[in-house]
C-alpha positions, 0 to 999 in steps of 0.5 A: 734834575732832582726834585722831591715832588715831579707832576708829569702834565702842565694841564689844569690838573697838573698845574691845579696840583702844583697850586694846591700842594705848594699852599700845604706843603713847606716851602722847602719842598722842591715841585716840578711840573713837565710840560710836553708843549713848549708853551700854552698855544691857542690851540683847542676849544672851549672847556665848559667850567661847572659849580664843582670845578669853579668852587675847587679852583676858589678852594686853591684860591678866590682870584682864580675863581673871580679871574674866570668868571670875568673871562667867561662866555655866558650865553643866555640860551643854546639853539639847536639845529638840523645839521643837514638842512641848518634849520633850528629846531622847533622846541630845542632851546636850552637855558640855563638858570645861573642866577638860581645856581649861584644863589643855591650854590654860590657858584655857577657853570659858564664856557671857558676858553681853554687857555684861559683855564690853564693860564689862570692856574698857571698865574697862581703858582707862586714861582712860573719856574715850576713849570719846565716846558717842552719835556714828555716822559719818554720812560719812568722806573723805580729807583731800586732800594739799594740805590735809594739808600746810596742817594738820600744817605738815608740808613736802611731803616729810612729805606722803608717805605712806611719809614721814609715816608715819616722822614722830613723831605730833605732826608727822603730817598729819591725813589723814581727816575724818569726819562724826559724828551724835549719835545720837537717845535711842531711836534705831535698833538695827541688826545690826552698824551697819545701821541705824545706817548707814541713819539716818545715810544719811537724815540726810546727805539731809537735809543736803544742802539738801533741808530746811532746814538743822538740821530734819532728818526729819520729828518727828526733833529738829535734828541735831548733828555733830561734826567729827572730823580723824584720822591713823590710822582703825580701822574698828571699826563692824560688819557694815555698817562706814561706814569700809568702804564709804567709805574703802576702797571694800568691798562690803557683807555678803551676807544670809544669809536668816537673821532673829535675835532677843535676849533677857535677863533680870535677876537679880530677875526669875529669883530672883522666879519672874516669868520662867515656865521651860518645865516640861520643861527645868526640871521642876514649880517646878524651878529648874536652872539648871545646863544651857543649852538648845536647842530644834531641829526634830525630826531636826537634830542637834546643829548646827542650821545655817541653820535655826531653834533657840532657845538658853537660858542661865539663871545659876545661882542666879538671882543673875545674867542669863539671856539667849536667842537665837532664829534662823529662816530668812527664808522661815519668817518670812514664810510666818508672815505677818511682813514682813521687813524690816519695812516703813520698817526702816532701810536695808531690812536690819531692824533693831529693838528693844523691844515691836515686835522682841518681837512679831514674833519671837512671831509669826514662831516660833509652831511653838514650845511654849506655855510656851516662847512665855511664856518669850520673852514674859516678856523686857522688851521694851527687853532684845529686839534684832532683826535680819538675819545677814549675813556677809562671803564668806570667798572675798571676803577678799584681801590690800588688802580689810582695809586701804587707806592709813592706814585699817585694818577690825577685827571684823565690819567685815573678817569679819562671819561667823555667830553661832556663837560666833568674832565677839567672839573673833576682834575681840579677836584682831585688836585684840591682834595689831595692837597688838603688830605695832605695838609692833615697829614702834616704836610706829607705825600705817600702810600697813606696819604694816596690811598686816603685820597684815592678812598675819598675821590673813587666814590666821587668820580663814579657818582659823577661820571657814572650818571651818562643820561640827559639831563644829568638828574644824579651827577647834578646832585653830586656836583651842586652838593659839592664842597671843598676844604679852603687852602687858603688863609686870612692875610694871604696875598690876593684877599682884602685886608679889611671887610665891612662890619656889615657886609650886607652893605655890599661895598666889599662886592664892588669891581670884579673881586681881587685887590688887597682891600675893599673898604674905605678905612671906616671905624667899623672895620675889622680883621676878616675871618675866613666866613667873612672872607669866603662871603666876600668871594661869592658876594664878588662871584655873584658881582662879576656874574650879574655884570656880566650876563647883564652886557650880554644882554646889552649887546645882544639888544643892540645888535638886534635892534641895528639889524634892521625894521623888519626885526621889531624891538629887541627881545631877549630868547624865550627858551622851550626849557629852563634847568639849573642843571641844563648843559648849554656849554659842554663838549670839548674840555 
């Protein structure tokens, strides 16, 4: 296969680059985006979607946005509780003002559940066929200058690289071949690409003339590959990033000594009771789902670090998922007598799912409360991930370690950093600033173009990542100070064609954004300028946001006025802390 730009990683970063690029550069341009997994599963938990991350995904374009927010879990508080005894803590209530953070910002944080991140980005890309499912990259090399030349047709002045990049993209030298694996159905689940990193590691051994050509490992099916020839490669592909290793030399992501574990539950399983709630968070019977929450070790405050916390989100109503994340350190796990890595783990780094991943996070947190325990032990095992947190040092981060000739790492891939709720956000980011550094560019990709970007998001990421101590006061200036250049441009599909004169009679704000017009066809209307469009967006944001923090509201006085006498009258949560910039809907992304 060749194509001119090759994204190795369908997650949100890959498919936000593909979504982003495909609105800059010319249409001719060919983009492929390589997916180990064979389509986007259940599997995981939630991801928690900041100001930063949503106003990027608004950049690529407004209906992503818009489509988010709808989706999105709100909890109007977050319990904490002793993850011993499963009593909720005095003075541990966590709110979060969004109504403040939109008004200030336009924009507002709220848990996502993962697949709907992806899918969300993936609905965007103007042909589904961009993305080639159930292909890693096995190996990746440079195309040596001679065979650039011979395969473009290019002349030697062309095979410069300063030149080419100035060349159209038709006369472009191919300049990397990469070695894709289909992935095997049921094959690995690993940490940002470990796993998937160390199969495919198995694999080139057994390519290499050790076995017979096409056995593969032992019980495994033949190995198919596929060539692929590119111009341009974005790096895409995780904590373990192959494109990292092999193109651009980079070291690999230091184990934190931290181990997680992912969870979810469906809307059936929630509405029909067969998932146990904890009777201390919920109440005898109760049903309140409009609180996340989070068990700690006694005395850990409010940000639990390095050490172990299970956090809890349930959609309201039960008419949507419900996700858990649970971490514990290393040396905890193995004192409870469960190996890690487990023992033949791909790569040695961990990496499992289903019953066994299920099993081991059972046995690895058996400090937690009985009921809690039968939570966890109610997620189908095929919706359960585990793995090892590793991150990439902050002080490792230098101008070249993101980029080198044509090839550029985005996400996890340059900054693998703690679940904390900045991995997903800040991947979008990356995706949206390169495409706008190319757009200035004429529309290009290459060494200038990378190295401007790389100069703009290093400062950026460090900012963000850097500030690791509740509450978060610096990142939080970053992210609420954030502000992203639009890709998108009055007329193009999914904006309304006409907006009132007077946009302060908000009848452009009705419904949940989208749609080709909001207006009734009055005198007063005219063609929207991209202010006008960009206010109709968070006027929408804010719409959507109100309606639905208001049926939280709703559901969660009915659900406690039906639980009985006893209760009283319903009354919404009165939360020991109120902070725009308080984190009720991290951990896991």
């Amino acid at each position: 296969m060749h194509t001119d730009v090759a994204i190795v990683g369908g997650g949100p970063g890959g498919l936000a680059a593909a979504a982003a690029l495909s609105r800059v550069l010319d249409p001719s341009v060919r983009i492929k985006v390589f997916e180990a997994a064979r389509g986007y599963s259940e599997a995981g938990a939630g991801v928690g979607m900041h100001i930063n991350g949503l106003m990027a995904c608004e950049a690529i374009h407004p209906s992503i946005a818009h489509t988010l927010y709808d989706k999105a879990c709100y909890s109007l508080c977050s319990y904490q509780y002793d993850d011993v005894t499963g009593q909720r803590n005095a003075g541990g209530t966590i709110a979060v003002d969004r109504m403040g953070q939109l008004e200030a910002t336009g924009h507002c944080q709220a848990l996502m559940y993962w697949n709907d991140v992806r899918e969300s980005l993936y609905e965007h890309l103007p042909d589904p066929g961009m993305v080639e499912f159930g292909w890693r990259a096995a190996g990746c090399q440079a195309i040596d200058g001679a065979e650039q030349e011979l395969m473009s047709g290019a002349g030697a002045s062309a095979a410069d690289g300063a030149a080419a990049a100035e060349l159209p993209w038709a006369q472009q030298p191919y300049r990397y071949e990469l070695r894709m694996a289909r992935q095997r159905a049921g094959g690995f689940v690993g940490g940002g690409g470990a796993a998937a990193l160390a199969a495919a590691d198995a694999d080139a051994k057994d390519n290499d003339g050790k076995e017979e050509e096409g056995k593969g490992r032992e019980g495994a099916a033949p190995s198919e590959e596929l060539l692929v020839r590119a111009k341009v490669v974005i790096g895409a592909d995780g904590y373990f990033s192959r494109i990292r290793r092999e193109l651009l030399g980079g070291t690999p992501p230091v184990f934190s000594g931290v181990v997680m574990w992912r969870g979810s539950f469906t809307a059936e399983e929630l509405s029909s009771g067969a998932v146990p709630l904890p009777p201390a968070a919920f109440g005898a019977g109760a049903s309140d789902r409009a609180a996340s929450h989070r068990w700690t070790p006694a005395g850990a405050g409010l940000a639990p670090g390095q050490g172990r916390v299970l956090l809890l989100f349930l959609a309201q109503g039960g008419d949507g998922i419900g996700a858990w994340y649970l971490q514990n350190s290393v040396k905890a796990v193995q004192e409870a007598g469960v190996e890690f890595p487990p023992a033949g783990a791909a790569g040695g780094v961990g990496g499992l799912s289903g019953s066994a991943a299920l099993a081991r996070a059972l046995a690895a947190n058996g400090h937690l409360p009985p009921d809690v325990a039968a939570l966890l032990a109610a997620t189908a095992p095929e919706r359960v991930t585990e793995h090892g947190l590793y991150v990439q040092p902050l002080d490792s981060v230098q101008q070249g370690s993101w980029t080198r000739g044509h090839v550029v790492l985005i996400g996890d891939a340059a900054h693998a950093a703690p679940p904390d709720g900045q991995g997903a956000n800040l991947a979008i980011e990356d995706a949206v600033v390169l495409a706008d550094v190319a757009r200035r560019h004429g529309g290009v990709l290459g060494p200038q173009v990378f190295a401007e970007w790389e100069a703009l998001r290093q400062p950026r990421v460090k900012a963000i990542l850097g500030d690791t101590k509740y509450p978060f006061t610096e990142r939080m200036i970053a992210v609420r100070a954030s502000s992203f250049a639009q890709l998108w441009a009055p007329g193009d599909p999914g904006l309304p064609t006409s907006l009132p004169a007077d946009p302060a009679d908000g009848s452009s704000s009705r419904g949940n954004g989208g749609g080709s017009s909001s207006s009734s066809g009055s005198s007063s209307e005219q063609s929207p300028s991209m202010e006008a469009l960009r206010a109709w967006s968070r006027r929408t944001t804010k719409a959507i946001v109100e309606r639905r923090l208001a049926e939280v509201a709703a559901r969660g006085a009915v659900e406690q006025a039906g639980e009985g006498g006893a209760q009283g009258p319903a009354q919404a949560p009165a939360p020991a802390v109120v902070a725009a910039g308080a984190r009720d809907d991290g951990g896991g992304r």
